[in-house]
N, C-alpha and C positions, 0 to 999 in steps of 0.2 A: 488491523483486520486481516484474518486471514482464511480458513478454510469455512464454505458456506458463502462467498462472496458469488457465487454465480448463479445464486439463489433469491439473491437480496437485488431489491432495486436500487438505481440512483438515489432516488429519495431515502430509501432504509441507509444507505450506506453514508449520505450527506451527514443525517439524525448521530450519526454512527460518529463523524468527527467535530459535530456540535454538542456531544458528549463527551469530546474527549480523546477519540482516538487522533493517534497521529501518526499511523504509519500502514504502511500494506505490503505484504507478500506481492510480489508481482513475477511472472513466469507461465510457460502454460499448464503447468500442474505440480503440486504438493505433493507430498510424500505418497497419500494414498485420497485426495480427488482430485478435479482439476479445477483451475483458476481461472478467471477470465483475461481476455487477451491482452496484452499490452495496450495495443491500441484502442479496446474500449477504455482502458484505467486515462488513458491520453485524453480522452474525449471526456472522461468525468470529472477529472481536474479540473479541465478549459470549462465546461460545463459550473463546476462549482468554484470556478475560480480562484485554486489551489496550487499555489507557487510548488513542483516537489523539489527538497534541498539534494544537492550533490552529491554523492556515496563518497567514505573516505577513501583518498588515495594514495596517503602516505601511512604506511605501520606506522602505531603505537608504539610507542616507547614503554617495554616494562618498566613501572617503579620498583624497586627496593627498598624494603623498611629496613 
């Protein structure tokens, strides 16, 4: 989910990864709108009881074919 989320309710957005999604933009604004804040995405997680997983921290390794 990403631009248009500050639009959308908790409920729209829950529908949203009961569909499927699984991921969000998070920050306080997008190229050209703005996002909601970190700490409401915190509160809708806990709210929807949504583990978010760890961002990577080690570079990829390019493969070579």
């Amino acid at each position: 989910l990403s631009a248009g989320r500050v639009q959308m309710s908790i409920e729209e957005q829950a529908l949203c990864f009961m569909a499927g999604a699984n991921s969000i933009f998070s920050g306080d604004r997008l190229l050209t709108t703005p996002n909601p804040d970190v700490d409401q995405d915190k509160m809708m997680f806990q709210t929807l009881n949504i583990k978010p997983r760890e961002s990577f921290k080690e570079k990829l390794e390019h493969q070579h074919c």
